[in-house]
C-alpha positions in Angstrom: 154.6 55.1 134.2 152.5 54.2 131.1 149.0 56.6 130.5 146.2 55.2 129.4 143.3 56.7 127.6 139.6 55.6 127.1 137.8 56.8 124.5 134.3 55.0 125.1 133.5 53.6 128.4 130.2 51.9 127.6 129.7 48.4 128.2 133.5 47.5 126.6 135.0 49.9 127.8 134.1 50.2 131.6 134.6 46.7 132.1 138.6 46.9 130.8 139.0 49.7 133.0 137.1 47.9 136.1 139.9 45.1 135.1 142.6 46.6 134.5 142.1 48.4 138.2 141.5 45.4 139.6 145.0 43.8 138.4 146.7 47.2 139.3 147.4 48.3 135.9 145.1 51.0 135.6 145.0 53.3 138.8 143.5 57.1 139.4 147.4 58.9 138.2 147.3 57.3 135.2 143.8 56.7 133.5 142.1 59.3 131.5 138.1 58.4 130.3 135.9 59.9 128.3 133.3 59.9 131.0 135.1 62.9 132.5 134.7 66.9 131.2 138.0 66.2 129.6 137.7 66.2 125.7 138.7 63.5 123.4 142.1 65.1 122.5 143.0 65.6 125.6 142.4 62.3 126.8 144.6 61.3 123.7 147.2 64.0 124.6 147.9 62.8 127.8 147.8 59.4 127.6 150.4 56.2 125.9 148.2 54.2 124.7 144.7 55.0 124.1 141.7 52.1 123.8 138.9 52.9 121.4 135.6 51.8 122.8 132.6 52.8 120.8 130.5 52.0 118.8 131.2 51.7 114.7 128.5 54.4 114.1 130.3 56.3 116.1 133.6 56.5 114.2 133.1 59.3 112.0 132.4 61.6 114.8 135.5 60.2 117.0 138.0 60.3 113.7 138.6 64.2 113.6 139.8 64.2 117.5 141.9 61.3 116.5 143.6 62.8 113.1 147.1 64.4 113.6 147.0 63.4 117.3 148.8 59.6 117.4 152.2 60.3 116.3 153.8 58.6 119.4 151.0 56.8 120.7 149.4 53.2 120.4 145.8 53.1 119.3 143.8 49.4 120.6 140.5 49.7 119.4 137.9 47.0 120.2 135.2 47.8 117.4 134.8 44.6 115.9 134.4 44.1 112.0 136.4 47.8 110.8 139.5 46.2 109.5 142.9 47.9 110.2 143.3 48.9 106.5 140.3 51.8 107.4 142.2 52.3 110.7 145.2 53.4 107.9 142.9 55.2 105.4 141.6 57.6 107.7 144.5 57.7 110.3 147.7 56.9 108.4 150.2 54.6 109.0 149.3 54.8 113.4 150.6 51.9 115.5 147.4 50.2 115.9 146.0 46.7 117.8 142.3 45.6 117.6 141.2 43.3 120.6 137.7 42.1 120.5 136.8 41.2 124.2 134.1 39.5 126.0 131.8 39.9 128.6 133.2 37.0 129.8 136.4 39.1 130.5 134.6 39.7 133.8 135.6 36.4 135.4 138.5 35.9 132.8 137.8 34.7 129.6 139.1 35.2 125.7 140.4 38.2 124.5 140.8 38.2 120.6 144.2 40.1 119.7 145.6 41.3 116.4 148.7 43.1 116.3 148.9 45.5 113.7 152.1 46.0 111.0 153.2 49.7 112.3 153.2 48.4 116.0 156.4 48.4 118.1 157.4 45.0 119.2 157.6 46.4 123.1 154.3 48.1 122.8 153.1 44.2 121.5 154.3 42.7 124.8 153.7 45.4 126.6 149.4 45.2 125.7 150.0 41.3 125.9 151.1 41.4 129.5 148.6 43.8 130.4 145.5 41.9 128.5 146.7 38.4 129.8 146.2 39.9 133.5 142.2 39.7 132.7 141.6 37.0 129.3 143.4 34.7 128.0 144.5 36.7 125.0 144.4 34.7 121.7 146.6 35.8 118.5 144.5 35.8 115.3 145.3 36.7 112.2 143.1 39.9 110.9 141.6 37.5 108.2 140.1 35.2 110.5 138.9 37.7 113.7 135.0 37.7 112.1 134.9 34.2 112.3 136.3 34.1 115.7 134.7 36.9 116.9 131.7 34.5 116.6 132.7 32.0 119.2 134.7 34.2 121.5 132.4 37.3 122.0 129.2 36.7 120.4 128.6 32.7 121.6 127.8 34.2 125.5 124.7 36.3 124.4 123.3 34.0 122.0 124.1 30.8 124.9 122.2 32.5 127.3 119.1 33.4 125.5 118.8 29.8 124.0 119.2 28.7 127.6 116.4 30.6 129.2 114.7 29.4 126.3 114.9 26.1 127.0 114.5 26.6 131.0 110.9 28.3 129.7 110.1 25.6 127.4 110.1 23.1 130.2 106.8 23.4 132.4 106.1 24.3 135.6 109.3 24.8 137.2 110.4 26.4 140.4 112.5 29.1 138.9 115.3 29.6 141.0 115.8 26.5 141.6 115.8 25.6 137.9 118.0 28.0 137.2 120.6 26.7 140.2 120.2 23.1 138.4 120.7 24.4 134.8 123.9 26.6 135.5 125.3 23.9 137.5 125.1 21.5 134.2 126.0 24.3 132.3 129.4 24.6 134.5 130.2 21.0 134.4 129.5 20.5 131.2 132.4 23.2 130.1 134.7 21.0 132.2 133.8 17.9 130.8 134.2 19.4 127.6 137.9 20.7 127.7 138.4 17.3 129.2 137.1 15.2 126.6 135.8 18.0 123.6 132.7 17.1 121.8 133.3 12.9 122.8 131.1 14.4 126.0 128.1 14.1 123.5 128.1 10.2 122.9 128.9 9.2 126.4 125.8 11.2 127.9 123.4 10.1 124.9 122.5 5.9 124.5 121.2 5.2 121.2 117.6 5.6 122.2 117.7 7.9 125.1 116.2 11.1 125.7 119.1 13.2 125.2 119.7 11.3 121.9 116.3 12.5 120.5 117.4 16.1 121.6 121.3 16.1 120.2 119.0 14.9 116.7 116.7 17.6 117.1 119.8 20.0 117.0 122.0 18.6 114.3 118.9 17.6 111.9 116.7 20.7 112.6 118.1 23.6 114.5 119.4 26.5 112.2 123.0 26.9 113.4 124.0 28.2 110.2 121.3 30.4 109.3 122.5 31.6 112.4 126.0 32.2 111.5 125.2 33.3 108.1 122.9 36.0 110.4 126.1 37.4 112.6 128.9 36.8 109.1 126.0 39.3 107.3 125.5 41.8 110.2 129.9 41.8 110.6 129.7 42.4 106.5 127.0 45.5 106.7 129.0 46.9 109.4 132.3 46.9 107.5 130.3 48.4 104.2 128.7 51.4 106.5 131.2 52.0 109.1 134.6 50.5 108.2 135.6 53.2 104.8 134.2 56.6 106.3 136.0 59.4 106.4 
């Protein structure tokens, strides 16, 4: 029977374990959280494979309980932004996986997965299998998981509050029911997009319709990449504070 340790079990970190007990990986023998009066090392002592679940200002104070105390185990942590290279400098050469996961990982959704160069190819498959139970698991190379990271993790918060935006920008509505109507379009229109990708666009929109003015609005005058310069910026500060620290 593998052990499995959480060190974290805020937001992240609760919802992998509510997963994982869904699917039957995870069950009261062999999970050990942080939420308990067990300590850190003990949590690490006991368990396989141990997820790392908080926050990157919280590092510092988490690398002392995990220094000296990984020789056999398997580290996954889901901080996004601290590159395995710190993971190295502050815990030697650990087997190691960061996995940036989604709140969409509550239905199913993507989980980001990059396999580090210390890690056992069992203990690989072995987190594979176990993630693909809840997300779709994606490999990405290290270089590439800011950018990603973006779509996959980020793009549900920053969807949501543009569309109660524009729910609230419309009038008078009766909210509930405007709400129904916009998550309904919202739902189809993910279909229709893995159907047909971004062609979805021109068969909605005639060439002087209403949705036509609003697709210009969008590609002329909304600020997508001041917004992605925003997150690429905040990802870039949190590496420079949090990612070197020992």
């Amino acid at each position: 029977m593998t052990n499995y340790g959480f060190i974290g079990t805020g937001t992240i970190g609760k919802m992998l374990i509510e997963r994982f007990l869904d699917e039957g990986i995870l069950n009261h023998d062999n999970l050990r959280a942080s939420n308990s009066e067990e300590t850190n090392r003990d949590i690490i002592a006991n368990s396989d494979i141990v997820y790392l679940c908080v926050k990157p200002q919280d590092l510092k104070e988490v690398y002392p309980d995990l220094r000296d105390s990984l020789e056999g185990k398997l580290l996954i942590t889901t901080i996004v932004a601290v590159e395995s290279n710190s993971y190295y400098q502050n815990l030697g050469d650990i087997e190691l996986i960061r996995i940036i996961p989604s709140i969409t990982n509550r239905i199913k959704g993507t989980i980001l997965f990059n396999s580090g160069k210390f890690v056992k190819p069992t203990n690989k498959l072995k987190v594979c299998s176990d993630l693909s139970k809840i997300a779709r698991v994606y490999d990405v190379p290290e270089e590439d998981l800011d950018d990603y990271t973006h779509l996959a993790s980020c793009s549900p918060a920053i969807i949501s509050e543009f569309m109660r935006q524009y729910l609230q920008s419309i009038g008078r509505l009766d909210d509930t029911k405007g709400r129904e109507i916009l998550f309904d379009a919202l739902s189809g229109t993910a279909d229709l997009l893995k159907q047909y990708e971004f062609n979805v666009i021109d068969q909605v929109c005639t060439k002087q319709g209403i949705s036509r003015v609003g697709v210009n609005f969008v590609s002329q005058r909304f600020p997508v990449q001041e917004l992605s310069n925003e997150l690429l910026a905040r990802m870039n500060y949190i590496k420079k504070e949090f990612g070197g620290a020992k």
